[in-house]
C-alpha positions as CSV (number, residue, x, y, z in Angstrom):
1,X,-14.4,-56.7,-43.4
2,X,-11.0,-57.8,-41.5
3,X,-9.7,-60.6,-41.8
4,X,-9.2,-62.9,-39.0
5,X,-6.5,-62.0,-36.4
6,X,-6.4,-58.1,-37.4
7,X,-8.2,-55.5,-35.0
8,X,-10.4,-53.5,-36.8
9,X,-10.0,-50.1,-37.9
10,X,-12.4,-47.3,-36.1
11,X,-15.6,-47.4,-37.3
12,X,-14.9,-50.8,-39.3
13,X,-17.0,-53.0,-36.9
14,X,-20.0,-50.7,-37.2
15,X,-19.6,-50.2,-40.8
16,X,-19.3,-46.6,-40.1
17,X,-16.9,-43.6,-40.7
18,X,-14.9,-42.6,-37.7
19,X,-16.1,-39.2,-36.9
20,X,-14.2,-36.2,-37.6
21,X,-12.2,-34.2,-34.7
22,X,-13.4,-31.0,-33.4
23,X,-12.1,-27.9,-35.0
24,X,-11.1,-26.9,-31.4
25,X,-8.8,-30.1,-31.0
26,X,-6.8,-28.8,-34.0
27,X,-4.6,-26.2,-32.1
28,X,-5.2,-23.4,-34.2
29,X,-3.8,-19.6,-33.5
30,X,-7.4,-18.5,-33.4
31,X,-8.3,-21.3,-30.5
32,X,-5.1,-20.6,-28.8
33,X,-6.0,-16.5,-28.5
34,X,-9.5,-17.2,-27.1
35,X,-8.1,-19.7,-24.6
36,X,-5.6,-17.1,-23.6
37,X,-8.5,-14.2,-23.7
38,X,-10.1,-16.5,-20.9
39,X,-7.1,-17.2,-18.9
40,X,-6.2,-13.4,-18.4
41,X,-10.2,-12.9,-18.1
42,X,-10.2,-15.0,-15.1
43,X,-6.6,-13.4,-14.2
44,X,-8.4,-9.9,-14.4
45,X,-11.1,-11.0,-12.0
46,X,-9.2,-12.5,-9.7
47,X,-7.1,-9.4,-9.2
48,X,-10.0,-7.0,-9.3
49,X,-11.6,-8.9,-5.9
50,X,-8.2,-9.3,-4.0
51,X,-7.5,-6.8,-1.6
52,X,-4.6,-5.0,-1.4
53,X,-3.0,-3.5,1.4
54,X,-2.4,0.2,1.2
55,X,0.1,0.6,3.9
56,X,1.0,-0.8,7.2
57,X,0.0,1.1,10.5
58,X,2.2,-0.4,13.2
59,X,1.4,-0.1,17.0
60,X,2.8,2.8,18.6
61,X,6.6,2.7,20.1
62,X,7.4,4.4,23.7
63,X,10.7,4.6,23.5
64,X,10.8,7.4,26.5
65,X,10.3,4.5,28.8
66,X,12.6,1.9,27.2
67,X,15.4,4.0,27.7
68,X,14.2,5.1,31.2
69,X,14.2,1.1,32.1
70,X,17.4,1.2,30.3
71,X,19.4,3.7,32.3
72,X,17.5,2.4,35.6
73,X,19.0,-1.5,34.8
74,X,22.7,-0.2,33.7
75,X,23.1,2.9,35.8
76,X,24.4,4.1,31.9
77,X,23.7,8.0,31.1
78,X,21.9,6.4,27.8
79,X,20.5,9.9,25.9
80,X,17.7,9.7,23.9
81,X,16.0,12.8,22.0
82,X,13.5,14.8,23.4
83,X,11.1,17.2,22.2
84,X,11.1,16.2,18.7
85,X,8.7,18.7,16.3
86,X,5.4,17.1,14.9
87,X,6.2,14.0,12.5
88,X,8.4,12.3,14.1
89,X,7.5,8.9,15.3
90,X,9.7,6.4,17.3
91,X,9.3,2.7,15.4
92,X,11.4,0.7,17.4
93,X,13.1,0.7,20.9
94,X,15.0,-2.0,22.5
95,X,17.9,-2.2,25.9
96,X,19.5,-5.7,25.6
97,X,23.1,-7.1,24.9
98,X,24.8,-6.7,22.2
99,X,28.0,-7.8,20.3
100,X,30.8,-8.4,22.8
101,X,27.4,-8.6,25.8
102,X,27.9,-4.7,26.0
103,X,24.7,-3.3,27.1
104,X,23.3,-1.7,24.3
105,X,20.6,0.8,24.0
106,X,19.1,1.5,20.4
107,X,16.1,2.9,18.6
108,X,14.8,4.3,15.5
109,X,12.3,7.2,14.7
110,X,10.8,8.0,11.1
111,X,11.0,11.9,10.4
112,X,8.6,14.3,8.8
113,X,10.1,14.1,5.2
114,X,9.9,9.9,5.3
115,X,13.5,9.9,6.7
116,X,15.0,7.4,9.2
117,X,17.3,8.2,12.3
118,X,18.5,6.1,14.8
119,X,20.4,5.6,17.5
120,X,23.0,3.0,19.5
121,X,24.9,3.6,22.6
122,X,26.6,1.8,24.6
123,X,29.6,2.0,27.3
124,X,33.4,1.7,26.1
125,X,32.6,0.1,23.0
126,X,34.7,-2.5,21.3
127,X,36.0,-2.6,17.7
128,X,33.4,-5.4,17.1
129,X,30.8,-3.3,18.7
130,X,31.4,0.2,16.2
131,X,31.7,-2.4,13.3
132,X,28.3,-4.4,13.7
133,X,26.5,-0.7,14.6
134,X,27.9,1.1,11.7
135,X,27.3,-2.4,9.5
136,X,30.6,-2.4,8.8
137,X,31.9,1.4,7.6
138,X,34.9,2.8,7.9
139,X,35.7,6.5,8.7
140,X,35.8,8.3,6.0
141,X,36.4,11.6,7.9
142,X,34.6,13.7,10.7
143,X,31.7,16.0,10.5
144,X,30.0,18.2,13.6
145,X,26.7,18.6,13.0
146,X,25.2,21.3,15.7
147,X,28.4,19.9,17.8
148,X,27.7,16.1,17.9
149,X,29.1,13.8,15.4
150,X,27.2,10.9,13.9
151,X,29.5,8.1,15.3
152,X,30.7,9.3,19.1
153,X,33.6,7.5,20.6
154,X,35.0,10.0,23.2
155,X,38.7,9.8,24.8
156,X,39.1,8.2,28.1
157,X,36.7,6.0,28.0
158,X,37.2,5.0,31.5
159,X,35.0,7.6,32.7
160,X,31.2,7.1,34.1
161,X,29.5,9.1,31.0
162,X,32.0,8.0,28.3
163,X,29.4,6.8,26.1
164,X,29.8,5.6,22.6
165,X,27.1,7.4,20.4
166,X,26.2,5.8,16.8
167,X,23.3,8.0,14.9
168,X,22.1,6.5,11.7
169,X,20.8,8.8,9.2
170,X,18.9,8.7,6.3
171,X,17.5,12.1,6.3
172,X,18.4,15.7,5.3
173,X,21.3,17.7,7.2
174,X,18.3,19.8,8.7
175,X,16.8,16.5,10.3
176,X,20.2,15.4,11.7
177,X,20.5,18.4,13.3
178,X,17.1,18.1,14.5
179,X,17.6,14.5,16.2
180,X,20.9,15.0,17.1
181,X,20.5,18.5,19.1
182,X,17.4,16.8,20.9
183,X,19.7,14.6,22.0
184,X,19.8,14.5,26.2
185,X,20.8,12.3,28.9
186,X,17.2,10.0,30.3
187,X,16.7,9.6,33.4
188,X,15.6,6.7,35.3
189,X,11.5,5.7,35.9
């Protein structure tokens, strides 16, 4: 028995032994390996019934009659290519101001071997203009591919089809010939 004025140990008061804690409660290896089995069990399942997307289908591009409302707006000899092979698919088109508000024609097109050209015109372009289309390069020399180069900035810019051409590759030589020979002035809808 207690004596007065101390609390009684567990199981004192009923006169019996406090009863003994679960194996389980004793943080063993063994209960800490079956907890985890049922964790990544769960884990497994969860991934198993979650679907996954396999690739993402966007909606088709016209990009013909973006730069058609393009050059009909500006009165600007925008170019755009035409009669690209099979596998080539435009994937984004857009005529809207850009740095410096020069009006600024641009889009992209995927290419049969999972490439990526695009392209960016405007007229007399600006130093800031070349710099935010090229993301910031600097010449590093020229290059004429089938007779067009892959940044355009002709003399005498003053002139009505003085047009600053930027083509952004990330394709094979035989693909930016390809874009850049199909390459022709739009004309108006």
């Amino acid at each position: 028995m207690s004596s007065p004025g101390t609390i009684p140990a567990s199981g004192e008061q009923s006169g019996q032994p406090a009863p003994a804690r679960s194996r389980y409660a004793m943080g063993t290896y063994g209960n800490i390996l079956r907890s985890l089995l049922v964790v990544f069990g769960i884990v497994a399942v969860l991934v198993a019934i979650v679907p996954r997307v396999q690739s993402i289908q966007q909606p088709p591009v016209d990009a013909a009659a973006v730069v058609a409302d393009a050059v009909r707006q500006s009165g600007l000899p925008f170019e755009a290519p035409v009669g690209l092979p099979d596998g080539w698919s435009p994937t984004n088109a857009r005529y809207a101001t850009s740095t410096d508000d020069l009006p600024t024609w641009q889009a992209g097109w995927t290419t049969p071997k999972d490439g990526y050209m695009a392209i960016r015109q405007t007229k007399d372009a600006s130093p800031a203009w070349l710099q935010a289309a090229t993301s910031g390069g600097h010449q590093t020399g020229t290059r004429q591919i089938a007779g067009t180069s892959l940044v355009d900035v002709p003399p005498g810019g003053g002139t009505a089809t003085s047009m600053t051409t930027v083509v952004t590759a990330v394709a094979d030589d035989e693909e930016i010939t390809i874009f850049t020979t199909a390459l022709k002035p739009a004309q108006p809808r």
